[in-house]
Structures are given as C-alpha cells and as structure tokens.
C-alpha positions in Angstrom: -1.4 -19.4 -10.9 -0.2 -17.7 -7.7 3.6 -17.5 -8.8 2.9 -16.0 -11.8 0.1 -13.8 -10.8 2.8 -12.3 -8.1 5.4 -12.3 -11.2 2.9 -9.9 -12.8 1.9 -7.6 -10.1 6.3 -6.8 -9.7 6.7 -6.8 -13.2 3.7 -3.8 -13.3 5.1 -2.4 -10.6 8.4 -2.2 -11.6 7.8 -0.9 -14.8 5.2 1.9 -13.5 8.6 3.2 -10.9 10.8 2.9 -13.5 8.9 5.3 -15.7 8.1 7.0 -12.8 11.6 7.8 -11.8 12.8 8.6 -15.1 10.0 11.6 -15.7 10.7 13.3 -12.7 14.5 13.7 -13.3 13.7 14.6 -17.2 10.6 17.1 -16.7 9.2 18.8 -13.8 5.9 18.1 -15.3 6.2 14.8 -13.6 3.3 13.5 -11.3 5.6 13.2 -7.9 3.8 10.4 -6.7 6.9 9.8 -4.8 6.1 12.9 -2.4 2.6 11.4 -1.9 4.1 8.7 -0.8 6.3 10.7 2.0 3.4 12.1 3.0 1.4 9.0 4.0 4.0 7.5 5.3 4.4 10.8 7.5 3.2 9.4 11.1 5.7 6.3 10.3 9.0 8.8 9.5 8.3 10.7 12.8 8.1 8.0 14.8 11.4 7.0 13.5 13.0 10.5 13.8 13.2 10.4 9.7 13.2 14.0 7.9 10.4 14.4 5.8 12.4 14.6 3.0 15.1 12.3 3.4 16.6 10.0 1.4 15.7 6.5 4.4 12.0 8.5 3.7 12.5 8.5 0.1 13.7 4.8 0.2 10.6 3.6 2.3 8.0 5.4 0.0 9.4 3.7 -3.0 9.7 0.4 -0.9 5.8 1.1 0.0 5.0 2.1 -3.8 6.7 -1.7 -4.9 4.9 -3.4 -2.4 1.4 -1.9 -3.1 1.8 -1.5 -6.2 2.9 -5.1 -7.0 -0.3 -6.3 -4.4 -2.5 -4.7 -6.8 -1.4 -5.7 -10.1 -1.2 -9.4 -9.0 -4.6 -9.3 -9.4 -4.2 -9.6 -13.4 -3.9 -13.0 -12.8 -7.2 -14.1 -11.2 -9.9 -14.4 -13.8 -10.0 -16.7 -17.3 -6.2 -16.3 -18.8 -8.4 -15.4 -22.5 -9.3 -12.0 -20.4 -5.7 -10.9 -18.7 -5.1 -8.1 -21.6 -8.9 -6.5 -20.5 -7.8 -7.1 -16.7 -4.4 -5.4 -17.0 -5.4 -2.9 -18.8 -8.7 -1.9 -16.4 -6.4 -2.6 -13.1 -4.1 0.1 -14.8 -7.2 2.6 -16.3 -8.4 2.7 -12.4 -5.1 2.7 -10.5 -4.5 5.6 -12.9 -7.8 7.5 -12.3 -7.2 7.0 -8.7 -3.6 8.2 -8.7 -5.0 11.4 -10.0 -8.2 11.9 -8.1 -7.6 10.0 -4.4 -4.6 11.6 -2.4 -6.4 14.9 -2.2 -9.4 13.2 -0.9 -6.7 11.5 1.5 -5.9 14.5 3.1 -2.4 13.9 1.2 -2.4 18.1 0.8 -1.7 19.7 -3.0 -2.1 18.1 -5.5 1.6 16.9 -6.9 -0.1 14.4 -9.3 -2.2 16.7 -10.7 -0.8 20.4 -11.0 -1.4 20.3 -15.1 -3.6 18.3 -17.7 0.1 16.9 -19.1 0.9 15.4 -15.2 -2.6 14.6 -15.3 -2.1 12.3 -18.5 1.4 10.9 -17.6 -0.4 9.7 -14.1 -3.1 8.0 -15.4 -0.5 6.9 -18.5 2.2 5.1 -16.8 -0.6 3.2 -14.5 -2.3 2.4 -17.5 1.3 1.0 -18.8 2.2 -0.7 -15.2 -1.3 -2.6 -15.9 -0.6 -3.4 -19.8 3.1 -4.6 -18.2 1.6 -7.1 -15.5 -0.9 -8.6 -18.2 2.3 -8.5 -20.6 4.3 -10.7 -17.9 1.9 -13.3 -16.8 0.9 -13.9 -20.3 4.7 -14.5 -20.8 5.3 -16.5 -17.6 2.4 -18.7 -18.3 3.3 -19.7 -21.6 7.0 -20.6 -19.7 5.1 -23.2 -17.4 
C-alpha cells in the first residue's frame, strides 16, 4: 500500500505542476503559486546567495512544490480502497481552498493566487485535479499489483 500510495501522491503532484506551468505561460490570469513558493523559500535563497528571482530559486521552489505536493497526495492511499475517489477528491477540494486562502495568512505578501475570481477558480481547480489524478493513479496501480 505504501508504494502505490507514494505512486499517487507524484502522480497528483505532477499533474497539478504540469497544469500549473502550462497556465502561466498561456494566461497571466494564472495563480503564480510558483512565486509563493520563492517567497517561502526566501531565508533558504539568501543563505545561498540565490537571487530572488533566479532560475536555481525557480528550480528549488518547483523541487519544494513536487516534494510537498507529492507528501500530501500520498495520503489518498490510506483509508478503505472503496473510498480513494472521495479521498482524492477532498485532499484536492482542501489543498485547493488552502492554496487560495493560506499564503497571505503566511506572511507570503500579495496575493499572486488570488488577484481575480478566474485565478481564484483555476487554484482551487487544478488542486482539485492533482487530487482526482492521485486517486486516478493508485486506483490504477492497485489493480497492476
């Protein structure tokens, strides 16, 4: 259960950067949830002499966005396999309320994820997708084993 739960949590994470990446270069409506993650990993970039908005500080922030990301959606594995489609898809409803509501509270400055209703609704969207994507994954890895 462990392999494939990890399987899922990539899989969601992959698939929420993907679509992530792809909106900003399309429409600057875009959440930039890739300059949220610059700025927490701010202290970290300094320490290292990094600019702000370099592409080694762009690299780590996606780096950091896989890893969490794929921490958290791992969790659509743990719980009865009948219920993965319910757990994807909450782990994605929250993930997507929090994206739009938490790095302000964080002291992560303007609000990049949530200038309009439309960036509001692609935030909370693709989450939503990254959560549908892990449940999507494990079901498909654990009919494989």
């Amino acid at each position: 259960m462990l392999k494939s739960s990890w399987i899922a949590g990539v899989a969601g994470a992959t698939t929420l950067t993907l679509i992530h990446q792809t909106a900003r270069l399309v429409t600057d409506k875009a959440p930039r949830m890739d300059v949220l993650g610059r700025r927490a990993l701010r202290p970290l970039t300094d320490k290292l002499g990094l600019g702000h908005d370099s592409s080694q500080a762009q690299g780590l922030a996606l780096a950091g966005d896989l890893i969490s990301n794929s921490i958290y959606y791992a969790a659509v594995g743990w719980g009865r396999p009948q219920t993965v489609w319910q757990r994807g898809a909450a782990l994605g409803a929250a993930a997507g309320l929090g994206a739009i509501t938490l790095p302000q509270l964080m002291g992560l400055g303007h609000r990049p994820q949530a200038r309009t209703w439309e960036t509001r609704m692609m935030a909370f969207s693709w989450y939503f997708i990254g959560g549908l994507a892990a449940a999507g994954a494990w079901q498909v890895w654990k009919k494989r084993s």
